[in-house]
C-alpha positions as CSV (number, residue, x, y, z in Angstrom):
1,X,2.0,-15.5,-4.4
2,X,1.0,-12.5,-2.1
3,X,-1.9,-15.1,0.1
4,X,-2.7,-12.6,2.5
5,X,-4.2,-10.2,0.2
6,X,-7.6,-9.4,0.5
7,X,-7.7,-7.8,-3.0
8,X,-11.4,-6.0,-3.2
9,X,-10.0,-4.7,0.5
10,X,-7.2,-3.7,-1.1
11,X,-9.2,-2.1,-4.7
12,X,-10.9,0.0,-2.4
13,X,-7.9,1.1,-0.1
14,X,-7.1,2.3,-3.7
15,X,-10.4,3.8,-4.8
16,X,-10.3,6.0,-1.2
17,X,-7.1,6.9,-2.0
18,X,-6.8,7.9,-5.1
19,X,-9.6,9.8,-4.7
20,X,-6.8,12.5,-2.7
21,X,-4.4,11.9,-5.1
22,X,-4.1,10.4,-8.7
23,X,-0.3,10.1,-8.9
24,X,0.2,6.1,-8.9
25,X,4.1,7.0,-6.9
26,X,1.6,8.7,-4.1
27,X,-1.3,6.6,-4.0
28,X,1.2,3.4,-3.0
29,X,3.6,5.1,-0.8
30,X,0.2,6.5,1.0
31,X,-0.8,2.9,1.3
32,X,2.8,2.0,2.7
33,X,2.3,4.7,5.5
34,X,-1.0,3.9,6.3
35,X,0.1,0.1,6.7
36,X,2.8,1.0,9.1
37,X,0.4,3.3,10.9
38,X,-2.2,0.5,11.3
39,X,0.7,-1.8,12.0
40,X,1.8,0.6,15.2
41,X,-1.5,1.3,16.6
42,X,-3.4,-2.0,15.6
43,X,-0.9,-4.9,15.3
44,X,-2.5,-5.9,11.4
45,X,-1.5,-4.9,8.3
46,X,-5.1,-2.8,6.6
47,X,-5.4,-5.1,3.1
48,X,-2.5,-8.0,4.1
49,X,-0.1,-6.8,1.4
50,X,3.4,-7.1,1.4
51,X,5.9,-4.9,-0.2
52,X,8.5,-5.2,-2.4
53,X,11.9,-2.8,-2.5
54,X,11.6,-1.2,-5.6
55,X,14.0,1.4,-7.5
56,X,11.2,4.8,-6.1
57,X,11.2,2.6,-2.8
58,X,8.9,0.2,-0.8
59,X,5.6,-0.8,-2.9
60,X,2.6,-2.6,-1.8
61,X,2.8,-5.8,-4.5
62,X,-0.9,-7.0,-4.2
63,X,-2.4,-3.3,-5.1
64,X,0.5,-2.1,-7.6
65,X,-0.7,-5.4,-9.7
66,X,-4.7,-4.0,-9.2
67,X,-2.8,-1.0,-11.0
68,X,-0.8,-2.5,-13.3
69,X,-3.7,-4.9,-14.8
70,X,-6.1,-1.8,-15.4
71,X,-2.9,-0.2,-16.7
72,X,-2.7,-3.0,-19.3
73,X,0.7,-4.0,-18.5
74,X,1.5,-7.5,-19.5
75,X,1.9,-10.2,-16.6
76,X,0.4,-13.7,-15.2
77,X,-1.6,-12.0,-12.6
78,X,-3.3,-14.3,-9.6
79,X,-6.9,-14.8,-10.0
80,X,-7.8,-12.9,-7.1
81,X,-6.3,-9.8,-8.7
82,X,-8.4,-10.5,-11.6
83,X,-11.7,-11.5,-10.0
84,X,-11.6,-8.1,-8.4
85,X,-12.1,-6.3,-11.3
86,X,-10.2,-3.7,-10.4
87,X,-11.7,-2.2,-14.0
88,X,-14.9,-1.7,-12.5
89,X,-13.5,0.6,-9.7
90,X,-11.1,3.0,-11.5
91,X,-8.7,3.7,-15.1
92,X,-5.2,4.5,-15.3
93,X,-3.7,6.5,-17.7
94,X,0.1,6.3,-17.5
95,X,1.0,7.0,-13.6
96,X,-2.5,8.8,-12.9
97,X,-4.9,6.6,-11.6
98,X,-8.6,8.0,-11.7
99,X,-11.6,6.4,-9.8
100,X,-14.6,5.6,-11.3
101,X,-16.6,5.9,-8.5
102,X,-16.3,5.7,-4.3
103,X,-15.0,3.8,-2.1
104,X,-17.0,1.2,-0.7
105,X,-16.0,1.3,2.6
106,X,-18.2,-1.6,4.0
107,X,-14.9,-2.8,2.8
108,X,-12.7,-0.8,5.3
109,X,-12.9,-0.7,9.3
110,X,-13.0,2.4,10.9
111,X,-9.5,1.9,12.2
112,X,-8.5,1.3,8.3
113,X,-10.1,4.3,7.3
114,X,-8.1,6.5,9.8
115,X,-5.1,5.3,8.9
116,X,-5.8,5.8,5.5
117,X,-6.9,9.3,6.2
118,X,-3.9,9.8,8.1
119,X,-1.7,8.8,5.4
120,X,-3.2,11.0,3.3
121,X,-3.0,13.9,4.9
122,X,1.0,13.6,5.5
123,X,1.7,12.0,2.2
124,X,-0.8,12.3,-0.7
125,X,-0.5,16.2,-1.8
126,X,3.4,16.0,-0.7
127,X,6.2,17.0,-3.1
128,X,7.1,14.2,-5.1
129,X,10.8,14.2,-4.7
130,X,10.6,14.9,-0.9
131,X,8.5,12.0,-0.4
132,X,10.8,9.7,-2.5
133,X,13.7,11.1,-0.1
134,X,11.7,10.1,2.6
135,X,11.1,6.5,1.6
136,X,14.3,5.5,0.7
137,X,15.3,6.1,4.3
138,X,13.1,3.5,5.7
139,X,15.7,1.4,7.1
140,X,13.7,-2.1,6.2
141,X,14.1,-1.2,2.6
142,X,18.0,0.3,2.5
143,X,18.4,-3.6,4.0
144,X,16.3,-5.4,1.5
145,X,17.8,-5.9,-2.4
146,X,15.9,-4.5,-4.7
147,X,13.1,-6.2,-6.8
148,X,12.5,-8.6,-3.7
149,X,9.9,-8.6,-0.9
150,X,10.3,-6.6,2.1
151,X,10.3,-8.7,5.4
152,X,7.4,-7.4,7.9
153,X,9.4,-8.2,10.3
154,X,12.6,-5.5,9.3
155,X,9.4,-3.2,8.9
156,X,8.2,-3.5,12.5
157,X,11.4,-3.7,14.0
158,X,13.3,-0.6,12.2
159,X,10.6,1.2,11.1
160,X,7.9,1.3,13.3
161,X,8.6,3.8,16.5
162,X,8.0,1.2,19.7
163,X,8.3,-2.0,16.6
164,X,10.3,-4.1,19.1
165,X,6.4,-3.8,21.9
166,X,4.1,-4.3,18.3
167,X,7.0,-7.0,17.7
168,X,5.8,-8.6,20.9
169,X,2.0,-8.7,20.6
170,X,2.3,-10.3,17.5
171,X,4.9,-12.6,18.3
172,X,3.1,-13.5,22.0
């Protein structure tokens, strides 16, 4: 149960984002980046996600199932995920996800958004098979087993440049 989510904060992390990039392996490894970005420089995670160590690397698990149930993949999905309607907001095709209209970024802080933006500009256009080098040297997930959740903690600590200080202010 991922009860941190805020899932319409996290539909439209997913409208804003695909709207830069349609490639379902982008749009979540841009929302991973942006989430350790926001981690660094605000001490919260943008949407409350956590992420699991999957076989292309670390994926948000609240937004991949906002995917996956427009996708029409087969699961018990929480009821958040379903009240969101994540239909209403965008289709997927395959891997390609395609919004259906903006983001509604009453949704999104301004801090949000520039991590998000920043993300995006580092990430979303990149080669594919540079940025799945790139993620499966993120030290949290080489140390996690695959399939299983990713602890916030190995994130901050081995991933996050000064994560020991953002460590700190959420600890004290």
């Amino acid at each position: 149960m991922n009860r941190f989510l805020d899932a319409e904060k996290a539909l439209e992390a997913i409208v804003y984002v695909s709207s830069k990039t349609n490639d379902l392996f982008h749009i979540v490894k841009t929302l991973y980046y942006a989430d350790k970005y926001h981690l660094k420089n605000y001490g919260r995670l943008i949407t409350g996600d956590y992420y699991v160590a999957m076989d292309d690397g670390p994926v948000p698990s609240g937004a991949y199932d906002l995917i996956k149930l427009v996708r029409g993949d087969e699961y018990p999905y929480e009821e958040k995920i379903i009240n969101a309607h994540p239909e209403r907001a965008f289709f997927v095709v395959g891997n390609t996800v395609i919004p259906r209209r903006n983001a509604n970024l009453e949704y999104l802080s301004e801090s949000d958004i520039e991590c998000l933006d920043k993300a995006i500009t580092r990430y979303a256009q990149m080669n594919g098979g540079k940025l799945w080098g790139i993620v499966h040297e993120e030290e949290s997930y080489k140390r996690t087993e695959r399939n299983k959740p990713i602890s916030l903690r190995d994130i901050i600590i081995f991933d996050i440049p000064s994560g020991k200080d953002v460590l700190e202010y959420l600890e004290g």
